[in-house]
N, C-alpha and C positions, 0 to 999 in steps of 0.2 A: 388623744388628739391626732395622734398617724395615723390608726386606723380609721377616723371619721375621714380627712384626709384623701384614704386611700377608697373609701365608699364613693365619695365624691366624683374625686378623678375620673373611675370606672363608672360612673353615672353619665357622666358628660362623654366617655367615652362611647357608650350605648346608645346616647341621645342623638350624635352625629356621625353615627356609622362611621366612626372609625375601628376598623378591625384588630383582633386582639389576637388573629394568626398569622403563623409564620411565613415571612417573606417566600412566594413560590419561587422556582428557580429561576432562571430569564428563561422566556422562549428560543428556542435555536432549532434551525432547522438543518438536519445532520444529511448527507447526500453524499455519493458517492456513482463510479461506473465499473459496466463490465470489464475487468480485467483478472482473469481467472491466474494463478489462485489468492490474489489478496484482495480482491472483490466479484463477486458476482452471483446472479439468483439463479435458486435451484427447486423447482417444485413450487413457488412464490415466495421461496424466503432467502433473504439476503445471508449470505456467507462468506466466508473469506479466513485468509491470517489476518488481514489488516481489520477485517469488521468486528474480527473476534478480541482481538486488542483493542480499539473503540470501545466493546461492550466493556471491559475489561475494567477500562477507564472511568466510564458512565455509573458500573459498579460500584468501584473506589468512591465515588461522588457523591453515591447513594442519588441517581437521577437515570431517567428512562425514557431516551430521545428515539423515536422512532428511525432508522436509517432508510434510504428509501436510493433503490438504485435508477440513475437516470444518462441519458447516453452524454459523453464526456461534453462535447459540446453546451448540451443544454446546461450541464451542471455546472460549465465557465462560465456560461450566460449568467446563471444565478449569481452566482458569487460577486461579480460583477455589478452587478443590479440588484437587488434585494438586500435587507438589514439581517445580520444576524444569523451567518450561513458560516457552514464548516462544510469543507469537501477534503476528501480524501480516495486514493493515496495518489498527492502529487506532487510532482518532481522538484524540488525550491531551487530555480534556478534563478541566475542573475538579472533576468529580464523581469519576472516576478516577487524577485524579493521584499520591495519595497511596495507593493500594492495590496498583500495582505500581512497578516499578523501569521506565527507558525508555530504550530508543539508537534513536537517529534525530537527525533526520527524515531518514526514507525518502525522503522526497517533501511536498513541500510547495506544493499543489495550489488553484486556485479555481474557481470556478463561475463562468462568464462568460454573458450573454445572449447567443442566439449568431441571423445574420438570413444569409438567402440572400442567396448570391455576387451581389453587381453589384446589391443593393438599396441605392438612393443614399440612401434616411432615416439619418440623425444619429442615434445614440440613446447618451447622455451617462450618465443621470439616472433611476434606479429611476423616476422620477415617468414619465418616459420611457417610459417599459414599459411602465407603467398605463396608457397613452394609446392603446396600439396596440389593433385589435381582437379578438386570440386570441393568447395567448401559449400553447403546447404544453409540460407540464410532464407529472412520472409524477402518481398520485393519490393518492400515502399515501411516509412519508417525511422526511427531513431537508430536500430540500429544497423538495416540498409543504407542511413546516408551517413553513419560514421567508418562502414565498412567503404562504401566511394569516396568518403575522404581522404583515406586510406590507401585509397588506390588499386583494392584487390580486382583482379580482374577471371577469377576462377569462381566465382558464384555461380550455382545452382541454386535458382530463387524459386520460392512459392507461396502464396496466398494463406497455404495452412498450416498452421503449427505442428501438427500432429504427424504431418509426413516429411517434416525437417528430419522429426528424429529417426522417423521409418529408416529413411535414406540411409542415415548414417550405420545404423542398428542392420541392415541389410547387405552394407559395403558399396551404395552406388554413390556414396559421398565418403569424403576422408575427413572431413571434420562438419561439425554443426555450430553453429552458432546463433542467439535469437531469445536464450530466456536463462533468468537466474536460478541460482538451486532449487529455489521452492518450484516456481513453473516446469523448469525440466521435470519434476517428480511429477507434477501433474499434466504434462504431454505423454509423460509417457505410462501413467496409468489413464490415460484419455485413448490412447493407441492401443492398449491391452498387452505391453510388454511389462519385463520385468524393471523394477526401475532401478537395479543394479547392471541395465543393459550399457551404459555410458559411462562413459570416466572424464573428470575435468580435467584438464588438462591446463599448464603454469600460466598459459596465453591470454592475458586480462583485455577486454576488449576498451572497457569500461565500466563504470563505479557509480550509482547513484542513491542521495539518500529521497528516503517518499516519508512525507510529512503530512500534517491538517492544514490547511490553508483556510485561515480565519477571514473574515468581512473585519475592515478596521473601526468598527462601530462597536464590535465587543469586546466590553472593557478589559484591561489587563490582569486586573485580580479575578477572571475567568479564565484566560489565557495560562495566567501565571497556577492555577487549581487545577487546573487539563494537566498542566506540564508534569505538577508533581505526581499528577496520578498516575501520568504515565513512568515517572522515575519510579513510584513505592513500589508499582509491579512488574518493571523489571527486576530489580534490586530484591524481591519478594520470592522469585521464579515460575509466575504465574507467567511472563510473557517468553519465559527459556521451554515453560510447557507447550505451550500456544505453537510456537515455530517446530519443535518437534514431532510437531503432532502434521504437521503441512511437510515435514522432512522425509516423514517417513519412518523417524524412531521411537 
C-alpha cells in the first residue's frame, strides 16, 4: 500500500512540474573595492586577504559567488538599492549599523605610527609624535582627518602610499603613519624595499574592525551560515594561513 502510495505521489509530482531537486542557494551578489591588500584586481582577477577569506567562507558553504570588484561608491550605491548584495570589507560604524545586517570581523586591523628600522627614539604617546619633526601621512582621508583632530601640525602629506613609506625609509620623515600591518607589507614591497625596512612603533593612531555589510533582505539563517563559516575557519587555521601569507610569514 506505501509503495503504491508513493508511485502515486511522484506521478502527480511529474504531472505538475513540481521539482524533485535540491533547493539552489539564494542568488547574492558578492561585490567588493580597490583597497590593496584586502581587496583589489590584478591581471583581471580579484584578490585580496579579505577576498581570500570570503572564498574561504563560500568554500565552507560548498557555494561559488562570483566577487566582482567595483569602485566604493558604486558598490554603496548597490547595497543600498539592490536585493541581496554583500560588500566588503567595510568599516561597521555607528552611522551604519543599523542599515545592514553584518558577519565578521573579517579583520580587525590598527593604525600604528610606524619609524625606520634601527631608529633608537622611544615613541610611546601621540603627544610623541607631535614632537617629531615631520610625520608623512596621505592628505585627505580617515586617517588625515583623525590626525587634524588631533591637532598635529608636523605632517608631510601625499597623495601616494608608496612614498609615505619611501620618506620614512630614507630619513626625510621621522615617523609614518597611513596603513595597518598587512598594507604597510604591501607599500612596501609596492616600493621595492625590504619589508623589514619599518618598525611599529607603541603609538596607536586607531583601531577598526572590517566586516560584510549584508542588504537587510537576506535572511538571517544565511547571515547566521556566513557567520559560522567564518568562525569554523578561523578556529580551523585556514584564516591564521590566509593573513600570514599577506604578513609576510
Amino acid at each position: 500500500m506505501c509503495k503504491k502510495l508513493l508511485i502515486v505521489a511522484l506521478s502527480y509530482m511529474l504531472m505538475f512540474g513540481v521539482s524533485l531537486a535540491v533547493a539552489e542557494p539564494m542568488p547574492l551578489t558578492i561585490i567588493t573595492e580597490d583597497w590593496p591588500p584586502y581587496n583589489y584586481e590584478e591581471e583581471g582577477v580579484v584578490k585580496g586577504f579579505s577576498v581570500e577569506v570570503v572564498q574561504a567562507i563560500m568554500k565552507e558553504l560548498n557555494v561559488n559567488y562570483p566577487i566582482e570588484l567595483l569602485p566604493g561608491a558604486r558598490g554603496e550605491d548597490m547595497l543600498n538599492r539592490d536585493p541581496h548584495v554583500m560588500n566588503f570589507s567595510l568599516f561597521r560604524t555607528t552611522e551604519r549599523e543599523n542599515r545592514y545586517k553584518w558577519i565578521g570581523p573579517l579583520s580587525s586591523e590598527a593604525i600604528y605610527f610606524y619609524k625606520k628600522k634601527g631608529n633608537p627614539l622611544t615613541f610611546s604617546t601621540i603627544e610623541d609624535a607631535k614632537g617629531v619633526k615631520s610625520v608623512a601621512s596621505r592628505h585627505k582621508g580617515l586617517v588625515f582627518s583623525v590626525l587634524q583632530k588631533e591637532r598635529f601640525t608636523n605632517l608631510d602629506t601625499s597623495a601616494y602610499p608608496s612614498s609615505i613609506v619611501k620618506k620614512v625609509v630614507y630619513g626625510r620623515a621621522d615617523l609614518g603613519v597611513g596603513e595597518p600591518p598587512l598594507g604597510l607589507i604591501y607599500r612596501l614591497r609596492q616600493a621595492n624595499l625590504p619589508i623589514d625596512s619599518l618598525e611599529q612603533t607603541q603609538v596607536k593612531l586607531l583601531e577598526f574592525p572590517l566586516y560584510i555589510a549584508c542588504t537587510k533582505d537576506i535572511p538571517d539563517e544565511v547571515i547566521q551560515q556566513w557567520q559560522g563559516a567564518l568562525e569554523k575557519i578561523k578556529t580551523s587555521g585556514i584564516y591564521t594561513k590566509i593573513y600570514h601569507k599577506y604578513l609576510g610569514k
